[in-house]
C-alpha positions, 0 to 999 in steps of 0.5 A, a space after each residue: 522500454 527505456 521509460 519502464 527502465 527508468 521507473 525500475 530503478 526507483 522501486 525499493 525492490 529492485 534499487 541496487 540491482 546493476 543496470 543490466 538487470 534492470 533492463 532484463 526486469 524490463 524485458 521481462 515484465 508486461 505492462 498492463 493497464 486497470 480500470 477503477 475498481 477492477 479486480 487484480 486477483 481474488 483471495 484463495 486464487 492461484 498466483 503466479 505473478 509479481 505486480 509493481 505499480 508504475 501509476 495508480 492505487 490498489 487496495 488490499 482487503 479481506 472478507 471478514 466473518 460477517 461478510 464486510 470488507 476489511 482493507 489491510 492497506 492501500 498501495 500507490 506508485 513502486 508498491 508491489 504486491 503479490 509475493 508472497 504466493 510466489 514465494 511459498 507456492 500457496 494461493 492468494 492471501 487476500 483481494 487486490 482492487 484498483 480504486 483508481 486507474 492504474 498501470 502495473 508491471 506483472 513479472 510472472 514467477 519464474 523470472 521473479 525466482 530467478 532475480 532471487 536466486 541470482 541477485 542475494 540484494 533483491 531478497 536482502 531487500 524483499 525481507 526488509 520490505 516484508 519486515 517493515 509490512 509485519 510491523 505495521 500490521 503488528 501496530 494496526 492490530 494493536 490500535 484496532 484491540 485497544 484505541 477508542 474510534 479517535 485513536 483507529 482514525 488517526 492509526 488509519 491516517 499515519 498508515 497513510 502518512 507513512 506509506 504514500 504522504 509528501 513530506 515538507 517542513 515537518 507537514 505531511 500531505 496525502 493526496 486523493 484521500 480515499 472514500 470515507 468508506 475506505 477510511 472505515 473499512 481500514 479502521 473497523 469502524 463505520 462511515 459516520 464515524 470517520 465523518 466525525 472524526 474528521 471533523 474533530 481533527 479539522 477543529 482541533 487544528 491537528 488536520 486539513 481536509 481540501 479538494 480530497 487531500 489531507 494535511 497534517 501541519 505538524 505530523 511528529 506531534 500527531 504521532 506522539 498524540 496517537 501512538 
């Protein structure tokens, strides 16, 4: 338990809670392994689990009108998820994808309740969390309505940037860049598209693509470019 403790400390969510809560999260939550592409939970499920990833990453998509998947966002190590039908007692507001694999730690509703109600710095730090999701899905929205395919790219590769990228010397890197496919189904655009645009960032020096990792060399400069 003293391995699961440790990694507690440094989920956002749980970052100023004492050390005796800590453990009693520890105690609580149950460890459970996901083989890649192995489905979480299903859209319009019944929730009744907390998830934090410890190790992996996780996709988050719906079904649009025409049946074609569209990824809301990709999730790695600290992330959680699956709150919101916790929290409002409704079913499961879109699909949850290992696209690795992953180990996550599920604390059921109740207990997650109970941190609420009894710890005011885990809800104060829950609405941030949701806060900070709204406005992104806010920015995306907008990119997706009015950007040209270059400008849906490059929104798409900020999301990823910002959510899950090292940063060092103004540089950032994402490791394990998804599938070109993945790519497209978070753009709204398709897989030849995203190819393109790729390569049309590598040759204007704005990207480096090596061994299914991205490197942007100067990321504020991108970001005034594309936002």
């Amino acid at each position: 338990m003293g391995e699961l403790n440790e990694f507690a400390k440094y989920v956002p969510l749980f970052a100023e809670l004492p050390e005796e809560t800590i453990d009693k999260i520890a105690g609580v939550g149950k460890r459970r392994n996901f083989k890649k592409d192995e489905v979480v939970f299903l859209e319009h499920e019944t929730g009744s689990n907390l998830f934090i990833i410890i190790t992996g990453k996780v996709k988050v998509s719906r079904e649009s009108e025409d049946g074609k998947e569209v990824i809301l966002t990709i999730m790695g190590e600290s992330d959680f998820f699956g709150e919101m039908a916790l929290v409002d007692g409704l079913t499961r507001s879109a699909n949850v994808i290992a696209i690795e694999p992953s180990e996550l730690l599920i604390i059921h509703r109740e207990d997650f309740l109970d941190l609420l109600y009894n710890h005011p710095e885990v809800a104060i730090a829950l609405l941030q969390e949701l806060t900070k999701r709204l406005r992104a899905a806010d920015m995306r929205i907008k990119s997706l309505s009015l950007k040209d395919a270059e400008g849906k790219v490059a929104t798409v590769l900020m999301q990823l940037a910002d959510d899950s990228g090292k940063i060092m010397q103004g540089a950032v890197v994402v490791e394990k860049l998804p599938y070109q496919q993945d790519l497209a189904n978070m753009a709204g655009t398709s897989r030849e598209t995203i190819s393109r645009t790729l390569h049309t960032f590598v040759k204007k020096g704005l990207i480096e693509l090596e061994g299914g990792n991205l490197r942007i060399p100067d990321y504020e400069a991108f970001k005034e470019m594309y936002r």
